[in-house]
MARVEXVEX-787302 format. One record per residue: z, y, x of N, C-alpha, C in turn; residue number from 1. Coordinates in steps of 0.05 Angstrom, whole numbers. Example, Ala and Ser with C-alpha at 12.3 -4.5 7.8 and 13.67 -1.06 7.14 Angstrom:
# residues 2
   n_pz   n_py   n_px  ca_pz  ca_py  ca_px   c_pz   c_py   c_px pos
    156   -114    264    156    -90    246    156    -66    264   1
    142    -45    257    143    -21    273    157      1    258   2
***
This chain:
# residues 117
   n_pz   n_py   n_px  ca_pz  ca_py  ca_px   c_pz   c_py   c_px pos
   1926   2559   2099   1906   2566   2119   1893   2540   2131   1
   1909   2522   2139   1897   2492   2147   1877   2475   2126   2
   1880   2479   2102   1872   2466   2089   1836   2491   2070   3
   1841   2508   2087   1821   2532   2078   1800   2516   2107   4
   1809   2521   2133   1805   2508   2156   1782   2486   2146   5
   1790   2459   2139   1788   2441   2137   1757   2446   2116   6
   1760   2463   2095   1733   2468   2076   1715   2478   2086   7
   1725   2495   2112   1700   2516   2131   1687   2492   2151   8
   1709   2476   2171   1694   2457   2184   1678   2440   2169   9
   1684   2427   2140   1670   2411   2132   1640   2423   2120  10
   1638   2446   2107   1618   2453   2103   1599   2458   2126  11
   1603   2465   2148   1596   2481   2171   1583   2436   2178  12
   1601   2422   2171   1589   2401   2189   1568   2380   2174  13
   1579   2393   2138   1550   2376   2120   1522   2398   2131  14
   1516   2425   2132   1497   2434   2151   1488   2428   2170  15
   1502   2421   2186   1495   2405   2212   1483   2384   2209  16
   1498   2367   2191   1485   2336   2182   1461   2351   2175  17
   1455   2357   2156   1430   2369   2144   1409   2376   2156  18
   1421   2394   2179   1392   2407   2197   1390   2382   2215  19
   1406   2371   2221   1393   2344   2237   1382   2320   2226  20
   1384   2318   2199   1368   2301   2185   1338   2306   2186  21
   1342   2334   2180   1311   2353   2180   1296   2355   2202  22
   1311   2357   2221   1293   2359   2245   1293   2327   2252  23
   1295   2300   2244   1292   2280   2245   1314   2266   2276  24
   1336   2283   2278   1346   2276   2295   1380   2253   2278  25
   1368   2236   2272   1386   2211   2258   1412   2207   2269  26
   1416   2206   2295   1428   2200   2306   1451   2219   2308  27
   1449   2252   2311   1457   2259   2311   1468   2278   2280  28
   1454   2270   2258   1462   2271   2231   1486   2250   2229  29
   1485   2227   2239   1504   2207   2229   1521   2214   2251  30
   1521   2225   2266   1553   2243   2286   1565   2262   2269  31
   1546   2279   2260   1555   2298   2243   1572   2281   2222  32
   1561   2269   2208   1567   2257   2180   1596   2245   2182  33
   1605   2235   2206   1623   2225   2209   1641   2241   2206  34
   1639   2265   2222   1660   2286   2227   1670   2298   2201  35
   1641   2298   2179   1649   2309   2158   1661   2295   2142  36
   1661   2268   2144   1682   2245   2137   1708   2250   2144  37
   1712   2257   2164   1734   2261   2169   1749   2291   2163  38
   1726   2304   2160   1742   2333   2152   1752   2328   2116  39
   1731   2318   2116   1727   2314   2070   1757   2292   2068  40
   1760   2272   2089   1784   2258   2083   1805   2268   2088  41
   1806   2284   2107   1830   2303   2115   1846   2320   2082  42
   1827   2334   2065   1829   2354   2044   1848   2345   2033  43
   1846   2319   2012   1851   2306   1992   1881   2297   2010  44
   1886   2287   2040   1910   2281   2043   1923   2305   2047  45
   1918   2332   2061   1931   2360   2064   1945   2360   2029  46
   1932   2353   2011   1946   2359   1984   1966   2338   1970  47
   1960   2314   1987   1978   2297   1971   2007   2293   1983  48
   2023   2279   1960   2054   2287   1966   2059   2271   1991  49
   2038   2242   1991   2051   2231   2024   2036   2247   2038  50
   2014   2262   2049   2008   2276   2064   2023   2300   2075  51
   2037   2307   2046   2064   2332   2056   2094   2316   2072  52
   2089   2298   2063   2111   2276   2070   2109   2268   2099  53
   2087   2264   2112   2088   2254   2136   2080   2273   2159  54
   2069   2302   2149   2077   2324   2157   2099   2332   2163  55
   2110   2336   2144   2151   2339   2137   2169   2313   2167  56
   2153   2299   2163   2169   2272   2178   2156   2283   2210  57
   2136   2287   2211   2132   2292   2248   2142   2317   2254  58
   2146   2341   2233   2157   2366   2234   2189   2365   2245  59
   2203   2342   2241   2229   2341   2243   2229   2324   2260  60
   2203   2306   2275   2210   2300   2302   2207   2327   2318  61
   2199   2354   2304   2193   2369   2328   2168   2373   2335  62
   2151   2359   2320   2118   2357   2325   2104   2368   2295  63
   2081   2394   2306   2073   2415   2278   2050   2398   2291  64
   2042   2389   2272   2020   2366   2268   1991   2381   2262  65
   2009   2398   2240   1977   2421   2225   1965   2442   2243  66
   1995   2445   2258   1974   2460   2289   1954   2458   2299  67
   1957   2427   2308   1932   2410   2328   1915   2406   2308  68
   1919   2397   2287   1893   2407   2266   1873   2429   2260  69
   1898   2445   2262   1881   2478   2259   1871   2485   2281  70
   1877   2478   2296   1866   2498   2328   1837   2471   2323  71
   1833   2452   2329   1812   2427   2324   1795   2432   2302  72
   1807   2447   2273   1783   2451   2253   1773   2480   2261  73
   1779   2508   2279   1774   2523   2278   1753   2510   2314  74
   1760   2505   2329   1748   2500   2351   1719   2487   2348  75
   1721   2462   2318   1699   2452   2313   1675   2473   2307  76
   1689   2497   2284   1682   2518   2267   1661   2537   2284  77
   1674   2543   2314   1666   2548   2333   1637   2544   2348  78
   1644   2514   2354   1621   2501   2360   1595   2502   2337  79
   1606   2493   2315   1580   2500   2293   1569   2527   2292  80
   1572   2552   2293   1565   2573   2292   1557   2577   2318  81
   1561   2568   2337   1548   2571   2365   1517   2553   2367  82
   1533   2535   2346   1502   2522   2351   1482   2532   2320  83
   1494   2548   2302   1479   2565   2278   1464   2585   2293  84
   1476   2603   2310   1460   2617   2330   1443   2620   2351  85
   1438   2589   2357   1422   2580   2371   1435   2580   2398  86
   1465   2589   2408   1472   2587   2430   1478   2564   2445  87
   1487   2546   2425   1488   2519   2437   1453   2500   2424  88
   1452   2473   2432   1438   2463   2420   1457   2439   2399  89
   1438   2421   2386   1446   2413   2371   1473   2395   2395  90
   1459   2389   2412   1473   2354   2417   1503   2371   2433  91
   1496   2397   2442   1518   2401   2461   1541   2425   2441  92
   1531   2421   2425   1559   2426   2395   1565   2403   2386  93
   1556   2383   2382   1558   2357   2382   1576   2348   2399  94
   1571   2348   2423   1594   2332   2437   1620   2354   2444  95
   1618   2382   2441   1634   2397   2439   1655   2393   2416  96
   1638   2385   2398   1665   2385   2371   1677   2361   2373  97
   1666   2330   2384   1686   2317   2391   1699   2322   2412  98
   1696   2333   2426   1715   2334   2451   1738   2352   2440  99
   1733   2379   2428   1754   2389   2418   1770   2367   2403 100
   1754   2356   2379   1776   2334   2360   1785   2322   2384 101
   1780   2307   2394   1795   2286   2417   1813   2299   2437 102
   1810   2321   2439   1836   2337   2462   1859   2340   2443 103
   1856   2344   2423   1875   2354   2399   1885   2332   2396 104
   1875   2306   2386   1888   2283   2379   1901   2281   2401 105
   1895   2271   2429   1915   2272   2453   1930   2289   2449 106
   1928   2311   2445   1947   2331   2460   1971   2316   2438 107
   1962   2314   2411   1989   2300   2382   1996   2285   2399 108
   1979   2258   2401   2003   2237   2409   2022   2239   2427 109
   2003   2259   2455   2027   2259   2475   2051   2275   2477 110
   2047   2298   2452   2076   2308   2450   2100   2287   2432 111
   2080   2268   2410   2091   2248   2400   2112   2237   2425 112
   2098   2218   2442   2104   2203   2458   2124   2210   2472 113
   2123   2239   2480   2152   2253   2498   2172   2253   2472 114
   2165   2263   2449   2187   2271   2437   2203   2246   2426 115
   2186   2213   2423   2201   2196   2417   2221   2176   2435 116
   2218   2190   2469   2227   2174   2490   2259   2179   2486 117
***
């Protein structure tokens, strides 16, 4: 399911790039583009053996890693279809989908950080 996740955000965020290319908003194509950098780099590690491996390794500190991933690729998923429907605008799905990625990454490290004290 995380790694299904990961194909929906990234497509949902090459669109995004796309309609903001088109509507000549650059700036916010290369936000997009990033994200989808990071979704498209995500795939290829969800499948490889160290990617299962360092899953496996935070899982037995006690930390489900693919959680905060999944709730972050579906939250992004979110934001794009809010802004497919015209409910959001471009820039405020934009800063919506990083803020989701960035609460998620916090929220990882800081259960990291308790669980390694």
């Amino acid at each position: 399911m995380l790694l299904f996740s990961y194909v929906i955000a990234a497509a949902l965020e090459l669109v995004m790039a796309i309609t903001s290319f088109r509507l000549g908003n650059l700036y916010y194509a290369w936000s997009f583009g990033f994200l989808l950098f990071l979704s498209a780099a995500s795939i290829p590690l969800e499948t490889s053996e160290m990617g299962k491996m360092v899953r496996q390794e935070f899982k037995s500190l006690g930390i489900d890693t693919a959680k905060y991933d999944f709730i972050s690729n579906i939250g992004r998923t979110i934001a794009y279809v809010l802004i497919t429907i015209n409910f959001l605008s471009l820039f405020a799905g934009l800063i919506l989908a990083y803020v989701i990625t960035f609460i998620m990454l916090v929220l990882a490290i800081y259960k990291y950080v308790n669980k390694t004290k």
